[in-house]
C-alpha angles and dihedrals in degrees: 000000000000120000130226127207091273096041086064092070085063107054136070102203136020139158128225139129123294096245097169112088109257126116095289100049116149088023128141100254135190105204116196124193123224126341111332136167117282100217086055097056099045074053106060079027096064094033087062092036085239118170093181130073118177109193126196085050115178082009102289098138095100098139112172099167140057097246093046091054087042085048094060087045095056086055105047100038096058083054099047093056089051078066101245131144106256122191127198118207106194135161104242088248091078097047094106104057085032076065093054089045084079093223095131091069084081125096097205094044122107121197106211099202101194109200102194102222108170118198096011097165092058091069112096120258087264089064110133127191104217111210089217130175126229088264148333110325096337112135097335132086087215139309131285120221122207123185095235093225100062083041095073091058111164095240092072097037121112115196126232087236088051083073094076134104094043107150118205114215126198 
């Protein structure tokens, strides 16, 4: 069964190929949506001889207490120390408890920030996108400023219609 852009809300795990441009792009991938067990993904992983797990997938890491962001840690470092790509896909609103997680100790984990910018095309050609951090000094040495439109390059675009042939699996 393929699956279409609503059909992803209603399934836990399906494979297709990393098409947004990270380390393990064009990569066969397992995505798995929300907090799973662990011996359950290596499973479908192995038996589809799958190296890459993206997890949040269809934005279902929303944590808000302790034991639920316990709970995905328990899952990917596992993981991790099995010696799979894992892939985190998180709102920009979570980075700072994904960083206590510890998953970027991991060579082989990606941290997927999603900064959530409607209507993009639509900001002059002077928009900037301002790296900021939560206030004055805190945890950055400074800001970094890109101009938002050489920011959307071609090279690192990933088209709605590249997000096609992806296969779920029970």
């Amino acid at each position: 069964m393929e699956l279409n852009t609503e059909g992803r809300q209603d399934v836990v795990y399906f494979i297709g190929t990393e098409v947004e441009h990270t380390a393990m792009k064009d990569e066969k991938t397992l995505f798995v949506v929300g907090v799973q067990p662990v011996s359950e993904i290596s499973k479908r992983a192995d038996a589809h001889g799958i190296k890459h797990l993206y997890f949040g997938t269809s934005q279902s890491f929303t944590p808000k207490t302790n034991s639920e962001y316990e709970a995905w840690e328990q899952m990917i470092i596992p993981l991790l120390k099995q010696g799979y790509w894992c892939t985190l896909d998180f709102d920009v609103e979570y980075a700072d408890c994904v960083l206590e997680c510890g998953f970027d100790e991991y060579d082989k984990y990606i941290g997927m920030i999603s900064v959530k910018l409607p209507y993009i095309r639509q900001f002059n050609y002077n928009a900037t996108l301002k790296l900021d951090d939560t206030t004055w000094g805190k945890s950055n040495p400074g800001v970094w400023c890109h101009s938002l439109h050489e920011l959307q390059q071609r090279s690192v675009y990933t088209d709605w219609k590249d997000y096609v042939g992806d296969t779920v699996i029970e």
